[in-house]
N, C-alpha and C positions, 0 to 999 in steps of 0.2 A: 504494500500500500504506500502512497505517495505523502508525503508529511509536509506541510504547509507551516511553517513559524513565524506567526507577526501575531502584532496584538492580537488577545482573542477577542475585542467588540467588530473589529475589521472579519475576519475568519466566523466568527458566530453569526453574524448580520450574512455573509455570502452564502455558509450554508444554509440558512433560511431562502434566501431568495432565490440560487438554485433548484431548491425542491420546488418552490411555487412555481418558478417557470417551467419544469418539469411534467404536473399538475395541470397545467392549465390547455383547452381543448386547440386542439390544431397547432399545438406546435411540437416539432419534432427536432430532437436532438441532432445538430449534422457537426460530424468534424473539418467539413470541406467551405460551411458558410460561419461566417462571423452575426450578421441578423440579414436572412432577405423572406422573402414573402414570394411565395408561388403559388397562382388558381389560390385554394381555399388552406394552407396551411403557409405556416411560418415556420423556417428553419433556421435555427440557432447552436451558437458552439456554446462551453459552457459558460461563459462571459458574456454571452446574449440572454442566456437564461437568466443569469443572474441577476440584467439589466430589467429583463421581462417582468420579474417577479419582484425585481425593485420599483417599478412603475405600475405594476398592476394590470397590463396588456401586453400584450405584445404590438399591438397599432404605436401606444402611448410609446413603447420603449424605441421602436424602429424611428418614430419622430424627432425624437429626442440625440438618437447616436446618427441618425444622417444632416440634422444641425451642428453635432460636433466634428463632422468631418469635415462639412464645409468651411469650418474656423479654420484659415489659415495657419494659426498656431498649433494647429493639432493633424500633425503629418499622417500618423498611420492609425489602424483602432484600437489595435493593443494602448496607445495611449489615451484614446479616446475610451473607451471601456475602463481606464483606470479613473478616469478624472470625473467620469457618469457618476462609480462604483464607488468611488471617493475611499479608493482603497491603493495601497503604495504599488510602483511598476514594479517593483521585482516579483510582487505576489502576482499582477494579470498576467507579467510575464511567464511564470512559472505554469499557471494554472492554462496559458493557452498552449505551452508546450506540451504537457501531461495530455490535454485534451487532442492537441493534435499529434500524439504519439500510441494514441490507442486506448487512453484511460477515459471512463465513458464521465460521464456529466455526475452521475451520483455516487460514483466512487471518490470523485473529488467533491462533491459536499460532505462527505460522510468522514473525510481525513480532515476535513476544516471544521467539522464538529466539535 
């Protein structure tokens, strides 16, 4: 299992909103998309979820991280998923490698428990 060390209000609050993104209807976990929307589901890695279930949609959360992308100040989305999540870059950055190395979405909420 993958082990996550930063504060736990950062780590305790991700896995909560992990699982709600998780949880919530038509969205499916991809380790290929960061947030998009296709026909009638949304697909997200676990940094989307987390955003998902920190906004409470997935509409609300895709809103929100295609505004931070277009801020010039915020180059790529691992940065911008950090600054959403209001969580340090070495945790998004950890947690989107894990994700995109094969660890699924709720294995890494369940290490950030």
């Amino acid at each position: 299992m993958v082990q996550f060390v930063m504060g736990v209000g950062s780590t305790a609050r991700l896995h909560t909103w992990i699982l709600q993104g998780l949880s919530m209807g038509n969205v499916v976990e991809s380790g290929s998309h960061y947030l998009d929307e296709c026909i009638d589901n949304h697909y997200a890695c676990a940094l989307g979820l987390a955003l998902i279930g920190k906004e409470g949609s997935a509409a609300k959360a895709m809103e929100v991280f295609e505004a931070a992308l277009i801020d010039d100040r915020v180059p790529e989305a691992t940065i911008a998923f950090g600054q959403l999540l209001d969580i340090p870059m070495d945790l998004a950055q950890k947690i989107d490698l894990a994700h995109r190395n094969g660890i699924s979405a709720r294995e890494i909420a369940t290490s950030l428990a």
